[in-house]
RODO-2510 file (C-alpha; in nm, 4 decimals, decimal comma):
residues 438
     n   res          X          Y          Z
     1     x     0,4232     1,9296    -2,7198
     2     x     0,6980     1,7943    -2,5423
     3     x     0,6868     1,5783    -2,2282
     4     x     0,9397     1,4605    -1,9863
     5     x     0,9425     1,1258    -1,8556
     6     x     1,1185     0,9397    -1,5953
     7     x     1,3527     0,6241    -1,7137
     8     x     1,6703     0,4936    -1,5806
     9     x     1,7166     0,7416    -1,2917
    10     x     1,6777     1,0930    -1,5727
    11     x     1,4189     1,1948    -1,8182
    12     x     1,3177     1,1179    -2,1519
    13     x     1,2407     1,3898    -2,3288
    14     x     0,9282     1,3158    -2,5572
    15     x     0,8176     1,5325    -2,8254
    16     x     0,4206     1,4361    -2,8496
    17     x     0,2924     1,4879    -3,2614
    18     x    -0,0557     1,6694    -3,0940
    19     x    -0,1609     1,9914    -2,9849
    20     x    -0,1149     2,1246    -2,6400
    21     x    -0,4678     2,1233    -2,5417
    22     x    -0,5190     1,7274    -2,6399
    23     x    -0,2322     1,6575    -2,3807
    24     x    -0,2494     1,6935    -1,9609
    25     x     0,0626     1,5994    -1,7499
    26     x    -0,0747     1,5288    -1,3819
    27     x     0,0535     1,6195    -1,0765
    28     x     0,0087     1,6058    -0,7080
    29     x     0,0437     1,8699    -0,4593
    30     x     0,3516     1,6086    -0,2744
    31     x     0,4336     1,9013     0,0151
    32     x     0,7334     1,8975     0,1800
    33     x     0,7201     1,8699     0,6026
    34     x     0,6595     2,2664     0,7362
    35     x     0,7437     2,0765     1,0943
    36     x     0,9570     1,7502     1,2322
    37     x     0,7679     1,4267     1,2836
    38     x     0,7657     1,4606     1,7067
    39     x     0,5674     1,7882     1,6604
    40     x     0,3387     1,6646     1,4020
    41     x     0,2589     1,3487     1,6092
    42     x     0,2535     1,5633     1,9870
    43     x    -0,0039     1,7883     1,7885
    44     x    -0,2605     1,5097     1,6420
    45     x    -0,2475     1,3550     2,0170
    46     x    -0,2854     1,6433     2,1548
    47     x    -0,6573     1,6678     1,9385
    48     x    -0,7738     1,3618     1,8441
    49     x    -1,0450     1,3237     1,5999
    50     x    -1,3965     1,1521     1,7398
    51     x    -1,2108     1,0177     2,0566
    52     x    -1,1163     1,1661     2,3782
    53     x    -0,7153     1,1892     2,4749
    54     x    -0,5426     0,8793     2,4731
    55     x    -0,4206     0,9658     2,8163
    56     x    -0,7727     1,0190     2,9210
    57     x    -0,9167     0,7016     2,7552
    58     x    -0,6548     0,4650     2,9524
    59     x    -0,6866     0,3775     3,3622
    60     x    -0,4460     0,2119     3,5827
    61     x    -0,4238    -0,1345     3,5563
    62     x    -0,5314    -0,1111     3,1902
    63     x    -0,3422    -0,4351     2,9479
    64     x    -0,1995    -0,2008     2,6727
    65     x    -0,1334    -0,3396     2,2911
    66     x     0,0638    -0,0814     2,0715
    67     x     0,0698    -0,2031     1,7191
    68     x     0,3118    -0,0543     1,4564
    69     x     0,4195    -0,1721     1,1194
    70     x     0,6940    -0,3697     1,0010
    71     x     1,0112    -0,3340     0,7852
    72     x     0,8217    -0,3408     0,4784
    73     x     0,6676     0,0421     0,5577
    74     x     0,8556     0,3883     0,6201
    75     x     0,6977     0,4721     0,8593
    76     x     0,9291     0,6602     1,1253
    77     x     0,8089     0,4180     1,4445
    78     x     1,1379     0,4704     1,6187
    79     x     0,9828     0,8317     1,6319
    80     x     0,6564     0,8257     1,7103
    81     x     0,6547     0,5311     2,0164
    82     x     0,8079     0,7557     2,2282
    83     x     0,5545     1,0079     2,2431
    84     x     0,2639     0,7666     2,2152
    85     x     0,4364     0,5959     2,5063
    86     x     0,4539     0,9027     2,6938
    87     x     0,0901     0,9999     2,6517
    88     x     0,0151     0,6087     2,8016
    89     x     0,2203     0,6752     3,0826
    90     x     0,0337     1,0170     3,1661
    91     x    -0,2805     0,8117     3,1761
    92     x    -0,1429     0,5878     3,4806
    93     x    -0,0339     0,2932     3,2565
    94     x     0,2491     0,1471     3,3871
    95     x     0,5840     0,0192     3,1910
    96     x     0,4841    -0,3527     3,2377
    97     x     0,1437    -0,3312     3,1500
    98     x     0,2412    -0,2566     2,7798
    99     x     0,3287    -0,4727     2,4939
   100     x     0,4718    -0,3633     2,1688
   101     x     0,3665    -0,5879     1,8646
   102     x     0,4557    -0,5533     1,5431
   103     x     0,2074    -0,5960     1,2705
   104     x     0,3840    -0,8382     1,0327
   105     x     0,0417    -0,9491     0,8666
   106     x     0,1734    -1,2780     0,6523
   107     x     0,5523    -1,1386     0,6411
   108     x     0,7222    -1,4291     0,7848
   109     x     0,8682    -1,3288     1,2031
   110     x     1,2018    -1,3818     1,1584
   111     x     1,2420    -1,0915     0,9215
   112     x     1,1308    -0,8804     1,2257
   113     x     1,3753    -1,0644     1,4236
   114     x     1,5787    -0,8491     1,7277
   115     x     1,7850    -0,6509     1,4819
   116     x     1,5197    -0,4617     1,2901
   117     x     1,2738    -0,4939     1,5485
   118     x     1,5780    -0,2636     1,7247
   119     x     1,5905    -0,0302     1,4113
   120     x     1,2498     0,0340     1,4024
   121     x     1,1571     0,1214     1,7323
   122     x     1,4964     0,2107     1,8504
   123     x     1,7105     0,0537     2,1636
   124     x     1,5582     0,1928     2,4310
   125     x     1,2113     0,1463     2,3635
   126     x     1,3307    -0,2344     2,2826
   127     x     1,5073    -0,2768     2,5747
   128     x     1,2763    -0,0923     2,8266
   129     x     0,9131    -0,2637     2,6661
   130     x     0,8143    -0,6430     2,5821
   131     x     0,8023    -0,6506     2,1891
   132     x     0,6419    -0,9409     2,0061
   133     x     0,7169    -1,0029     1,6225
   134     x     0,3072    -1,1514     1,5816
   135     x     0,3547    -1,4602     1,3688
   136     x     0,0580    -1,5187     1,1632
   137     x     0,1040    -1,9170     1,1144
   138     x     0,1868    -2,0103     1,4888
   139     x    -0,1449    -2,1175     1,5954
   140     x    -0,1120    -2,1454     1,9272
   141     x    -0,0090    -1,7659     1,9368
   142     x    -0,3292    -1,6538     1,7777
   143     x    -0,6978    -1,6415     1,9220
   144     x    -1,0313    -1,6390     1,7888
   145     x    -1,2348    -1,3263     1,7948
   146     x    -1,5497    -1,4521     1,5254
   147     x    -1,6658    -1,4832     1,1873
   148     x    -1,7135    -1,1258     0,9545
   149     x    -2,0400    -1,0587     0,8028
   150     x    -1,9318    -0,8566     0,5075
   151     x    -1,6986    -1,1845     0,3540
   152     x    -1,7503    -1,4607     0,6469
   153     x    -1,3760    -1,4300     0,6852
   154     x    -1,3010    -1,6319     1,0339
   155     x    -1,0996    -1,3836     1,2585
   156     x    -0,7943    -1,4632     1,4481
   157     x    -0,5854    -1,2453     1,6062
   158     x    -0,2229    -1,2187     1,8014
   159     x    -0,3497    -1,3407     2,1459
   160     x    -0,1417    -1,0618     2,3590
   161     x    -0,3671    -0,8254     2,0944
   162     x    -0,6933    -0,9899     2,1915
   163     x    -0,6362    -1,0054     2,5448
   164     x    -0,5284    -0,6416     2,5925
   165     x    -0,7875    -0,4086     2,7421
   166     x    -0,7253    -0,1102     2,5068
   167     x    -0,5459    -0,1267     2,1605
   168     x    -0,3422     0,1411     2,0084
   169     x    -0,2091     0,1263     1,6551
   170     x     0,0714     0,3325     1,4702
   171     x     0,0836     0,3152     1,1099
   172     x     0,0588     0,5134     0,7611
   173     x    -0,2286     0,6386     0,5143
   174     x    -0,1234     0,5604     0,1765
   175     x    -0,3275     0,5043    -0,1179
   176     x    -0,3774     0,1355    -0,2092
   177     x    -0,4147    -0,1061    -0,4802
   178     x    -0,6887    -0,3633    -0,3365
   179     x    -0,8640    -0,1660    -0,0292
   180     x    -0,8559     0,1943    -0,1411
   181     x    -0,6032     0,3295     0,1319
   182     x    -0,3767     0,1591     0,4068
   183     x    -0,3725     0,2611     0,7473
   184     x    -0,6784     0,1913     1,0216
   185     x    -0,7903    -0,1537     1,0548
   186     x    -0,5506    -0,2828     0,8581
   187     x    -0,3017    -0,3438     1,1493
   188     x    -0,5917    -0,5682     1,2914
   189     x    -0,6252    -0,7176     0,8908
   190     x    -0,3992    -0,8395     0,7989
   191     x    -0,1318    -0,6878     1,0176
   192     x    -0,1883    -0,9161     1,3729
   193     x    -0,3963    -1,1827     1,1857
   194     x    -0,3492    -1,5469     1,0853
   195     x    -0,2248    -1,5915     0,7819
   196     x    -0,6030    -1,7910     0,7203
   197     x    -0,8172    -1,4873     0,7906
   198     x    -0,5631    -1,2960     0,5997
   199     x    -0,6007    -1,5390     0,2486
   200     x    -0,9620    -1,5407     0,3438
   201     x    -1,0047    -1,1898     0,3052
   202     x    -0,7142    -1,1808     0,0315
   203     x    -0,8442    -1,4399    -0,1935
   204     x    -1,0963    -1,2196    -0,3291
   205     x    -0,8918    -0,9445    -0,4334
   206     x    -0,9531    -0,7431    -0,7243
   207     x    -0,8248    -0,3630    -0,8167
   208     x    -1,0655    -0,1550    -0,5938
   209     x    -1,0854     0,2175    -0,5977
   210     x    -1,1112     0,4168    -0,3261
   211     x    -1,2675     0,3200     0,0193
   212     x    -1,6456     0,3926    -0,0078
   213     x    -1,8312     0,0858    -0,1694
   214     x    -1,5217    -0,1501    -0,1213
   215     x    -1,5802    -0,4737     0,0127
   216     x    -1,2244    -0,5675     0,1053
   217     x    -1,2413    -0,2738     0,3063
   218     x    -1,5518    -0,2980     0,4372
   219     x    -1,4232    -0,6540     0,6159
   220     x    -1,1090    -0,5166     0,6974
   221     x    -1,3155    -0,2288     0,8828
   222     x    -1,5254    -0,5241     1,0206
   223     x    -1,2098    -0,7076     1,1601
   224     x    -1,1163    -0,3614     1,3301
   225     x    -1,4298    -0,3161     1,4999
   226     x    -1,4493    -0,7121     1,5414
   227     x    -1,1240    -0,6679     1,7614
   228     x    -1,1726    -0,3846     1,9326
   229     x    -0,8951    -0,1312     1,8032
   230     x    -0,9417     0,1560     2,0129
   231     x    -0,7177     0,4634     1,8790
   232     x    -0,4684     0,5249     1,5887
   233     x    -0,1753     0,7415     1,5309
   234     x    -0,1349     0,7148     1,1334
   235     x     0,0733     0,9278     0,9657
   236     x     0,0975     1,0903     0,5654
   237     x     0,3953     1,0591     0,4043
   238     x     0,5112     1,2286     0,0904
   239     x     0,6769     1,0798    -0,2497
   240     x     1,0196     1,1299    -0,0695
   241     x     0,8628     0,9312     0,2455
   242     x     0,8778     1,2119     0,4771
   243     x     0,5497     1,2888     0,7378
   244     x     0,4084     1,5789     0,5945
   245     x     0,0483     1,5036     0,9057
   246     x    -0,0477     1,3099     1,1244
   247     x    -0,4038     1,1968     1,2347
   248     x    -0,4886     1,0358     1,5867
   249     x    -0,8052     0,9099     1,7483
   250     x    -1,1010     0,6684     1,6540
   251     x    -0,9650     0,4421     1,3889
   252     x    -1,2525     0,4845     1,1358
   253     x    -1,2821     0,9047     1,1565
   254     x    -0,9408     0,9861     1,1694
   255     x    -0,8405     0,7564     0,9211
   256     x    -1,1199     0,9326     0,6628
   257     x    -0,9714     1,2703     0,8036
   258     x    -0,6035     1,1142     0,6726
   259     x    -0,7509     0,9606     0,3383
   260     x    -0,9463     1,3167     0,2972
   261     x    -0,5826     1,5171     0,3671
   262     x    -0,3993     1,3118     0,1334
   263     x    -0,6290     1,3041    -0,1810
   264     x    -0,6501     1,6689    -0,1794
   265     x    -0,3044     1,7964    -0,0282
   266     x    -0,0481     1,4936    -0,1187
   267     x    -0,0885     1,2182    -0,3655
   268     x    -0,4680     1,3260    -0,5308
   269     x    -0,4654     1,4948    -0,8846
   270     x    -0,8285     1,5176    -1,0019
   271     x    -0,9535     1,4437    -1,3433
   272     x    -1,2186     1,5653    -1,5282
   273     x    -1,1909     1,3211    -1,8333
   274     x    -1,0140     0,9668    -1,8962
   275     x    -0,7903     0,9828    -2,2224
   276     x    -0,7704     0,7184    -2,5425
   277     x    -0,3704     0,7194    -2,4193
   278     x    -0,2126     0,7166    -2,0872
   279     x     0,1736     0,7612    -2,0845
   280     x     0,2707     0,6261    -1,6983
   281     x     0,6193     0,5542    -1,5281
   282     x     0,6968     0,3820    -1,1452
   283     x     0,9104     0,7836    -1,1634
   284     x     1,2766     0,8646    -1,0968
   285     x     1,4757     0,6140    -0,9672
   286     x     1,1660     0,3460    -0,9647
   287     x     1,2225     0,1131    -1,2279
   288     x     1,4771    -0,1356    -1,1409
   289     x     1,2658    -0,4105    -1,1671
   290     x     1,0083    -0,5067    -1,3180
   291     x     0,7337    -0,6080    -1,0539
   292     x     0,7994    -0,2628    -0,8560
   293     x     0,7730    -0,1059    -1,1691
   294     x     0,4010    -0,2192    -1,2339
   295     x     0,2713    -0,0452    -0,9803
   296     x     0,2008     0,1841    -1,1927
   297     x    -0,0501     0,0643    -1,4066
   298     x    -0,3359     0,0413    -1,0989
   299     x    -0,2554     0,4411    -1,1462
   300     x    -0,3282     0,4826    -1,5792
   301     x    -0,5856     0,2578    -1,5386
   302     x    -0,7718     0,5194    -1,3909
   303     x    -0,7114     0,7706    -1,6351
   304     x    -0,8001     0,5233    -1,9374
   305     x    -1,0948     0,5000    -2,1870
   306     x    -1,2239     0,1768    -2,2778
   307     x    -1,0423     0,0547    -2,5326
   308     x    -0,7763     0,3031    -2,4598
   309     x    -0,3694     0,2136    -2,4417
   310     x    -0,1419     0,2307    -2,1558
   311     x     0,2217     0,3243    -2,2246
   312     x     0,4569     0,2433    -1,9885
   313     x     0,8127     0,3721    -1,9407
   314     x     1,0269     0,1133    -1,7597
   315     x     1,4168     0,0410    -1,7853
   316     x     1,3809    -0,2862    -1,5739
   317     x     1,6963    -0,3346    -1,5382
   318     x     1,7450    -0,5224    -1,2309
   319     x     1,5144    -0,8084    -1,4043
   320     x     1,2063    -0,9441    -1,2586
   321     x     1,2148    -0,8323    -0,8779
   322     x     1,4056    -0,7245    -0,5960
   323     x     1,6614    -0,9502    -0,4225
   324     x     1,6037    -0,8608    -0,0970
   325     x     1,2739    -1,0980    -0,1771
   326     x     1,3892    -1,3535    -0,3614
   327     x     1,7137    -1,3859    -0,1366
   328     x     1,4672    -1,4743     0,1337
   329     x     1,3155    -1,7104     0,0220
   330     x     0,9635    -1,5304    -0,1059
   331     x     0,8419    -1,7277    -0,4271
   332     x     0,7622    -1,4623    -0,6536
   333     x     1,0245    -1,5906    -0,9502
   334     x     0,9998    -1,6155    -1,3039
   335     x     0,8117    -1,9017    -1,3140
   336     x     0,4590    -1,7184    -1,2402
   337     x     0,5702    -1,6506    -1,6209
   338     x     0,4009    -1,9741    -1,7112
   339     x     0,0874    -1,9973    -1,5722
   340     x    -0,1800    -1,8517    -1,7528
   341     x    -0,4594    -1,6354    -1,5607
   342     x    -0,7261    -1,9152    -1,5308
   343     x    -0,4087    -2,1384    -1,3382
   344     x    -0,2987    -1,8130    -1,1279
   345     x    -0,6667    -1,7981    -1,0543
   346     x    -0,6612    -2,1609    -0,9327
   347     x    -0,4127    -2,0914    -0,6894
   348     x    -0,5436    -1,8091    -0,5730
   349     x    -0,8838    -1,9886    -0,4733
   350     x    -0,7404    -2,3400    -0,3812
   351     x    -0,4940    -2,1328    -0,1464
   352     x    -0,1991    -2,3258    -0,1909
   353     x     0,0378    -2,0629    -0,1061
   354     x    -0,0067    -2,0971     0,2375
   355     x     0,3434    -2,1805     0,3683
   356     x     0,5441    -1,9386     0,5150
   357     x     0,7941    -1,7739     0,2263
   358     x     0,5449    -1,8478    -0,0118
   359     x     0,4269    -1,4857    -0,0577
   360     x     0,0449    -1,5014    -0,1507
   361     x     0,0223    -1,1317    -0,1464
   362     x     0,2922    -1,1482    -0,4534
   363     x     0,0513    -1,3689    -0,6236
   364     x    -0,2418    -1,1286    -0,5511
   365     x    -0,0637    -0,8542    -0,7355
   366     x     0,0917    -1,0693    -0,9765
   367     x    -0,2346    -1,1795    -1,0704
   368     x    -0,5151    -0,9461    -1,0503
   369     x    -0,3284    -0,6329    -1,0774
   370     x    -0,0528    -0,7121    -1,3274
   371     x    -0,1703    -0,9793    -1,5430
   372     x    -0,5432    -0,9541    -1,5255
   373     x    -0,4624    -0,5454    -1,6072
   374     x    -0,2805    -0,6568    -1,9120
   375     x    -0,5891    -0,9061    -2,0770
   376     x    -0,8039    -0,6079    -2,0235
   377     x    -0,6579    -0,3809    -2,1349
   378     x    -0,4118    -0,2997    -2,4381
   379     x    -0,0616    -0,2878    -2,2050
   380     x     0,2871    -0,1302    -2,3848
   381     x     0,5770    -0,1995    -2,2037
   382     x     0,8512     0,0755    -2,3490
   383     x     1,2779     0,0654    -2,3217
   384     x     1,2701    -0,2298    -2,0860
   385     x     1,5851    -0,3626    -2,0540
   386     x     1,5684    -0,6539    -1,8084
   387     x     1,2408    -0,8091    -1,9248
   388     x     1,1903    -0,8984    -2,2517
   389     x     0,9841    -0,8966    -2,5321
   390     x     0,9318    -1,2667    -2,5462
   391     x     0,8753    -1,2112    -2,1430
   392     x     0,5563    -0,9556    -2,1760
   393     x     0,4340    -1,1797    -2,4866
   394     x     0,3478    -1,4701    -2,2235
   395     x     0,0938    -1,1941    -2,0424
   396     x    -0,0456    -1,0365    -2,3437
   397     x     0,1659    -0,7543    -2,2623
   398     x     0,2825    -0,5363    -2,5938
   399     x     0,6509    -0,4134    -2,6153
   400     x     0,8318    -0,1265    -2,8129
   401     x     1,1992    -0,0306    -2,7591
   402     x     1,1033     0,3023    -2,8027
   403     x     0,8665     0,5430    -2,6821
   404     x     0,8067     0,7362    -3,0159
   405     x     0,7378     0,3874    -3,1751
   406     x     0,4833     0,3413    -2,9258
   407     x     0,3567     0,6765    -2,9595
   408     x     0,3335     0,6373    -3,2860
   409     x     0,1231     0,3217    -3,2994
   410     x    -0,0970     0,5143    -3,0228
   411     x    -0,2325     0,7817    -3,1982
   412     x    -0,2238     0,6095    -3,5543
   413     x    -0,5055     0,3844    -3,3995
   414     x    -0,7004     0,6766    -3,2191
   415     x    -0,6656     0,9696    -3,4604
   416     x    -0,5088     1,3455    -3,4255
   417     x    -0,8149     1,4098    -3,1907
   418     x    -0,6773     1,1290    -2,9229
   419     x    -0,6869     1,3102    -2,5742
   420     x    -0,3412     1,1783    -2,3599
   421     x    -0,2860     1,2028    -1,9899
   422     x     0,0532     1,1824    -1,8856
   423     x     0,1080     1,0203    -1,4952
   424     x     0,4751     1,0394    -1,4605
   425     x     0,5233     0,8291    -1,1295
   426     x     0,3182     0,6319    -0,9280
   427     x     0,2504     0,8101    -0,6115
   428     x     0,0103     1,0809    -0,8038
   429     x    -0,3250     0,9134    -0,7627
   430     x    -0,6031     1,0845    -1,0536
   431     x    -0,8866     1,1151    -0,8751
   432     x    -1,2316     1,2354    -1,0419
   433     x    -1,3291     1,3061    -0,6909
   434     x    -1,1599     1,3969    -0,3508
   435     x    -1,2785     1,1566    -0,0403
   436     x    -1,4836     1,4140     0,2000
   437     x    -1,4711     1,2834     0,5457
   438     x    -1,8101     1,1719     0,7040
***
């Protein structure tokens, strides 16, 4: 059977030596907007799920925080504040009474500095509003709300957040490596948090599926409640990043309502079976670099057998990572190369990357979903170009030029009757069940 697989911005075409019926290529629904992002917004608001109208929620006088996300997430802010602004100001909530913060979590401020604070919520909003870049490691801006139960993680919070009298957050659903799916809470945890409650609830991060049974989630949710979030506006996005729905309301029911949506009509492709062999790529256009690139193996692992091999299809070209982050100054170089897990381990629990540029959440992934993925299971990295053999050696990651070499060694080891699941980018999320909302 042949395959198709995306590398270096086309497709390899793959002839696979077993029958059709041993072989399934997965895909996701990944629907393309049926309306523009104002009327998919004005529509949620005008419904909200397990709250009343956030028009009707809000009273005169009322201290408003609106939260939204920074730089590092599509979402289409510049869009949606408007309206959300609108639907304050029908409540009797006047202009002054309103503060814009943006959710940086540990992202150092002075990315979110006036320029793209201007791009992503537009000139007049920035202009007309206060707007606060929340800095996780200024102290003084921060205030203490109390300690979780779920992981006794010590709660601070953006003080102009914590003394607001109703708190509004936009943001995105999106499936997620550590706490199942992002949006809800999270803009409380880690987005307006200290960077301590943040590596509190960060230092114990593992690959987690889904939401339900999730501890990291379970605190985050904690935090939310903890703080007193009051309504979100989160919206769906497709592989192309457009908003394909929107969900408004209480923070915990609307966001299961979003995660519901998007395992069944976006990213979910459901799986009746794991396979011996999982053939994965980051998909078209995605593997520049290598760190991006291993995104996708949170997705095969879910697809895999014990004992089973991941194949992954990676041109890496660009070399290790991105330079927007390492002209920045974020620490995620080369040189996590030569620690071994126990020492990346270490750091993770002595939480020694603490300082401002020094990106624990790249350590987090580095760690626990890249390296700890690759002792546990048997890891083939396939036509990389920009890191190397002797590279993937140093985290007991395997290496073929080829994919018919790796193929080859694949089913040699599990016989003709080896069952293969092909993921070919890593927005498709295999699911062996759909979230159903409460």
């Amino acid at each position: 059977m042949e395959i198709k697989i995306p590398y270096r911005g086309a497709y390899l075409e793959v002839d696979v030596p077993l029958p059709k019926e041993n072989i399934r290529v997965l895909k996701s629904k990944d629907p393309s907007p049926t309306k523009d992002v104002e009327e998919i917004v004005r529509i949620a608001l005008a419904k909200p799920i397990g709250k009343n109208r956030l028009s009707e929620m809000v009273r005169s006088g009322d201290k408003v925080a609106l939260m939204f996300d920074d730089w590092t997430r599509p979402t289409p802010v510049s869009k949606i504040v408007p309206i959300v602004l609108e639907e304050l100001k029908n409540g009797g909530i006047r202009d002054e009474d309103i503060v814009l913060v943006c959710g940086n979590g540990m992202h150092a401020p002075d990315y979110m500095a006036e320029e793209r604070l201007i791009q992503k919520l537009g000139k007049a909003v920035f202009c007309k509003y206060k707007v606060v870049s929340h800095n996780a490691y200024d102290h003084e801006e921060l205030k203490f709300i109390g300690v979780t139960e779920s992981l006794g993680t010590p709660l601070f919070i953006n003080k102009y957040v914590a003394e607001s009298d109703v708190k509004v957050s936009i943001g995105r659903i999106a499936p997620h490596g550590d706490v199942g799916y992002s949006g809800g809470s999270k803009m409380i945890m880690p987005g307006v948090a200290s960077i301590w409650t943040i590596i509190h609830n960060h230092s114990g991060s593992i690959p987690h599926s889904g939401i339900l049974g999730n501890s990291l989630r379970k605190d985050i949710d904690e935090c939310g409640r903890m703080a007193g979030l009051d309504f979100i506006v989160n919206v769906v996005h497709n592989s192309d990043e457009e908003v394909v729905q929107a969900f408004a309301g209480d923070p915990f029911e609307a966001h299961y309502r979003g995660v519901e949506f998007g395992d069944k009509e976006v990213w979910g492709s459901k799986i009746a079976e794991t396979a011996e062999i999982v053939i994965t790529s980051p998909g078209l256009k995605k593997d520049g670099f290598f760190l991006s690139s291993m995104k996708c193996l949170g997705v095969a692992v879910r697809c895999l057998k014990d004992g089973g091999t991941i194949i992954v299809v990676a041109s890496c070209m660009g070399g290790w990572s991105e330079e927007v982050y390492l002209e920045s100054g974020w620490r995620v170089t080369k040189d996590l190369l030569e620690y071994g897990y126990p020492e990346l381990l270490r750091l993770l629990t002595s939480r020694v990357w603490h300082e401002p540029h020094r990106q624990f959440q790249a350590l987090v992934y580095y760690a626990q979903h890249i390296v700890k993925t690759c002792i546990d299971k048997h890891v083939v990295l396939v036509g990389s170009k920009g890191f190397s053999k002797e590279d993937a050696q140093k985290i007991n990651m395997n290496f073929e030029e080829s994919i018919d070499d790796a193929l080859r060694g694949a089913i040699k080891k599990y016989g003709p009757k080896a069952k293969i699941i092909v993921v070919p980018n890593s927005f498709t999320l295999p699911l062996k069940r759909f979230l159903r909302a409460k």
